[in-house]
N, C-alpha and C positions, 0 to 999 in steps of 0.2 A: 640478326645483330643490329644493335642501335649503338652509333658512335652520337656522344653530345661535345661536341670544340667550346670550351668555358673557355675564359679567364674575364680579366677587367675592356672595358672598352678600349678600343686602339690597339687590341693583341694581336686583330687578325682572324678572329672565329668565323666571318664570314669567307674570306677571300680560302681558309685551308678547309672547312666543310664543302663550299664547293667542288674544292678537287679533291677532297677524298672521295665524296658523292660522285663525282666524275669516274676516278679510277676505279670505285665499286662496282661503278653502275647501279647507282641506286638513287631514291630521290634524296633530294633537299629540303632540308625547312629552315627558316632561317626565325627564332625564338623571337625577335623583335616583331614578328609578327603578328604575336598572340599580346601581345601589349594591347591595352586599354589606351583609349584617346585619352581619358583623363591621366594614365601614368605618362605618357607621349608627351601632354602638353606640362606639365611637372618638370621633366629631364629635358625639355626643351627650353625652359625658365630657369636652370640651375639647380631644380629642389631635388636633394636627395629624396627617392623611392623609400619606402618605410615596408619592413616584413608583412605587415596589411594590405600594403600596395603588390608587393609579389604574389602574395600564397595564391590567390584566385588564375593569375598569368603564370603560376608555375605548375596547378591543376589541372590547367587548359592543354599547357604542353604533353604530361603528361595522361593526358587523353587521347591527344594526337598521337604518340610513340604506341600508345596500348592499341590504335586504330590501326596500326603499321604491324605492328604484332601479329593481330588478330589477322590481317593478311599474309602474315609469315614473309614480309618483306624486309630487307635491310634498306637501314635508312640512315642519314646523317642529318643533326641536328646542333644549332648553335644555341646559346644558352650560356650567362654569366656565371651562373652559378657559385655564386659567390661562398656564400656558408652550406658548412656539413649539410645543416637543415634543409636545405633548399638542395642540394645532391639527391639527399635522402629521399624527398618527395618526386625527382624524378624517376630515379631510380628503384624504388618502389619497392628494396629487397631483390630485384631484378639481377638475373646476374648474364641476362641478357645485353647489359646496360653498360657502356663502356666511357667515362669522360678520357678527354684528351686537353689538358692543360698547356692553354699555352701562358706562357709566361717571360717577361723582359724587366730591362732596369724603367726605373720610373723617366729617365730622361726621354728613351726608347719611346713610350707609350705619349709621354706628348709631343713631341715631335711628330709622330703618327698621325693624334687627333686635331694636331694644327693645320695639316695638310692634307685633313677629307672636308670636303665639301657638301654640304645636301643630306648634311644627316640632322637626325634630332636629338642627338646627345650633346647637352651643354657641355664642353673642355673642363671646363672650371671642377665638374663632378669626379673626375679621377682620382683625387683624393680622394674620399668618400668610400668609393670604389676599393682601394686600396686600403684603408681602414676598416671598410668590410670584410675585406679578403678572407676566408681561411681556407689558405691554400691545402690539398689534398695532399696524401700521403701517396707513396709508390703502391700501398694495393687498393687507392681512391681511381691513381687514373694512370694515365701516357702522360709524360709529361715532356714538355717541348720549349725549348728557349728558342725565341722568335727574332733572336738575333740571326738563327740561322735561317738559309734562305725557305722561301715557300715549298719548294720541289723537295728539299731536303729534310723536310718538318713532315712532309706529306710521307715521303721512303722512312723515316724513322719509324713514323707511327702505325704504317700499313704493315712493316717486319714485327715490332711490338707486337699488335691483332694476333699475326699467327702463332706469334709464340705465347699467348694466353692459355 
C-alpha cells in the first residue's frame, strides 16, 4: 500500500505522513525531496512552478513509489498534487495508490505558512497553489480537513484505509 498526503503548502503533508508512516510502520518520503535545485530556487523567489517544472519531479516520485512496490513494501509519501494530471502520473492506474487530501480555509493555510520557519516555499505562492488546485473527488482520495487536530486526521484516515 502507498498512501501520498497532498493538498496546497501549509496543510500539513508533512507533519501527518510522518505519523501515518509512524503508525504503519513503514517509511517516509517526503516529495520535496525529489525537487530540482532549479524548481527549489523558483518557489524560494515567489515563481509559480509551471507543469514543465513538475512532470520530471513527479516522474522521479513515481519511481521511487514503483521502487517501494517492487519491494512489496508500504510506504508513505507527501506530494502536492495539485491537478488530476499530476494524480494520474503518480498513480499510474495504480490502485495500489491511495491520496489523502488534506484540506483548510485559505485563512487556515496562511496563518500556517507565516509561522514555519526554514522552509523554501515563498508564502506569497499560496495563491497560486490554490488556483491550481483541483481538488479530488471521494473515489480520488481521503479526505481530511486540517482544522481537525493531527492525531485525529491520522485515526480518520487509517479507519478510511480499512475500509477501502
Amino acid at each position: 500500500m502507498i498512501l501520498i498526503a497532498m493538498g496546497v503548502s501549509g496543510c500539513g503533508k508533512s507533519l501527518i505522513g510522518e505519523m501515518l508512516a509512524e503508525r504503519l510502520k513503514c517509511a517516509f518520503t517526503d516529495g520535496d525531496a525529489f525537487h530540482s535545485a532549479a524548481n527549489k530556487e523558483k518557489m524560494h523567489k515567489g515563481i509559480p512552478l509551471t507543469d514543465d517544472d513538475r512532470w520530471p519531479w513527479l516522474r522521479t516520485i513515481r519511481a521511487a513509489i514503483e521502487e517501494k512496490q517492487g519491494a512489496k513494501e508500504t510506504a508513505v509519501f507527501t506530494c502536492s498534487s495539485l491537478k488530476r494530471s499530476y494524480r494520474d502520473i503518480l498513480r499510474a492506474g495504480d490502485r495500489d495508490v491511495t491520496f489523502v487530501f488534506l484540506h483548510g480555509t485559505q485563512e487556515l493555510l496562511q496563518k500556517r505558512l507565516s509561522e514555519r520557519k526554514g522552509h523554501f516555499f515563498d508564502p506569497s505562492l499560496l495563491q497560486s497553489q490554490l488556483d491550481t488546485l483541483e481538488p479530488p473527488g471521494a473515489d480520488e482520495a481521503i479526505e481530511a480537513d486540517i482544522a481537525m487536530t493531527p492525531d485525529q486526521i491520522v485515526e480518520k484516515v487509517l479507519k478510511e484505509v480499512k475500509e477501502r
